[in-house]
N, C-alpha and C positions, 0 to 999 in steps of 0.2 A: 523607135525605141526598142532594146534588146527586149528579149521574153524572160523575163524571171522564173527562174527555174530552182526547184527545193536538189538540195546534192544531198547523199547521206553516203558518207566514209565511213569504210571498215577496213579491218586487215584481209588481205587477201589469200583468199584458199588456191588449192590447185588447180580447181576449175574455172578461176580465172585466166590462168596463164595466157590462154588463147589471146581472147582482149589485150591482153596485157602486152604480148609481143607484135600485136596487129598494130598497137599505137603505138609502142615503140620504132616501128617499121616505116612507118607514115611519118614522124617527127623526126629521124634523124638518118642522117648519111653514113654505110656504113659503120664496123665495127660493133654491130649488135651486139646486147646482152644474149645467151642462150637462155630459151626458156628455165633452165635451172637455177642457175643464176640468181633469178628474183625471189625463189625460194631459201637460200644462202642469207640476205640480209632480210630486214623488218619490211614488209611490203606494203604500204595503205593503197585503197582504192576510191576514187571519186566515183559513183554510179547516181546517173539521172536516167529515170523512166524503167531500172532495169537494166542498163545499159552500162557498160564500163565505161566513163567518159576521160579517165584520165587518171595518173597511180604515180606515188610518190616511194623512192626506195630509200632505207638510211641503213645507218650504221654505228652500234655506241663503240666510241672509241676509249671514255675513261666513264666506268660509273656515277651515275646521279644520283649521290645520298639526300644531298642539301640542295640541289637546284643549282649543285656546282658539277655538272657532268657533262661534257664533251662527247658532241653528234656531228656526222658527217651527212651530209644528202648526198646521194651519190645518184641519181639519177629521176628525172621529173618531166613527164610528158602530156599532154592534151590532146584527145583526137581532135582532127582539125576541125570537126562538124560542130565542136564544142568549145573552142577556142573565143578568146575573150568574153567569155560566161561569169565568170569570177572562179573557174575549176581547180586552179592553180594554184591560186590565192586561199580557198577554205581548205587545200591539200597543206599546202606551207603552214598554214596558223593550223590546224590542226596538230601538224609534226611539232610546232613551235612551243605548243603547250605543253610538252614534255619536260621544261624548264633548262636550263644550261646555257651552254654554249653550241653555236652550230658553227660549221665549215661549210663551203660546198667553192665549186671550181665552175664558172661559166664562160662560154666562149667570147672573146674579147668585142666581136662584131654583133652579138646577142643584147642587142642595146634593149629591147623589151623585155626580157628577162632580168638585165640587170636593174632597171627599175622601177622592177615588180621585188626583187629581193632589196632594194633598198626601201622602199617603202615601208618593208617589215623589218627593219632596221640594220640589215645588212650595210658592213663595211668593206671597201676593197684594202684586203692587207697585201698584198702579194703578187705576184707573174710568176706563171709556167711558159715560159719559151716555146713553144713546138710544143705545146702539151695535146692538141687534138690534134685526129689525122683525116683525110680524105674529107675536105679539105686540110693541111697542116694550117695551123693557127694557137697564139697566144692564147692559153688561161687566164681568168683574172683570178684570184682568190680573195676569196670572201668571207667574214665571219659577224656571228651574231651573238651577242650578248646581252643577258638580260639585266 
């Protein structure tokens, strides 16, 4: 049985970056974010023990007056040491509580990520053709409504 572990998420300061780029580094094949980057949009951080274990990036695209405002995820990763913890899952509902609608674009062969975002109620609305690279590969696009 896995080990239950308490996660407590915050927005992320500067001195996370390190973490932040080290698990970016570990989860995905090139085309990195540059460490500044993640300061650019809204940052959260998953930390167990002290530890960065995973950080979610977004984006408001139309303001939230009413719970009618349009988000993007734009990027969401797990160190691998922390993977299937649930770190991704309390990152998402965490960002989800912000009310709206969300966006976000997964790779078409990302059969675990997609669902994990359909779970939380994600839909596939859309294809990007050649939307990743190194590998090149289809986008799905996805959107969540509440």
């Amino acid at each position: 049985m896995a080990e239950v572990v308490e996660v407590t998420i915050r927005a992320a300061r500067p001195g996370d970056l390190g973490e932040i780029v080290e698990i970016e580094r570990l989860s995905f094949t090139g085309n990195f974010w540059n460490a500044e980057s993640f300061e650019v949009y809204d940052c959260i951080i998953a930390q167990v023990y002290g530890k960065t274990a995973g950080f979610l990036v977004s984006r408001e695209l139309i303001g939230n007056k009413r719970g009618d405002g349009e988000r993007e995820i734009l990027n969401l990763a797990v160190h691998p040491d922390w993977r299937r913890q649930r770190i991704a899952s309390s990152l998402l509902k965490h960002e989800l509580a912000r009310g709206g609608a969300f966006f976000l674009e997964v790779r078409e062969s990302n059969l675990a990520a997609r669902k994990l975002y359909e779970s939380l109620g994600f839909r596939a609305i859309g294809r990007r053709n050649q939307y990743y690279v190194n590998p090149a590969e289809t986008a799905i696009v996805m959107k969540r409504k509440e």
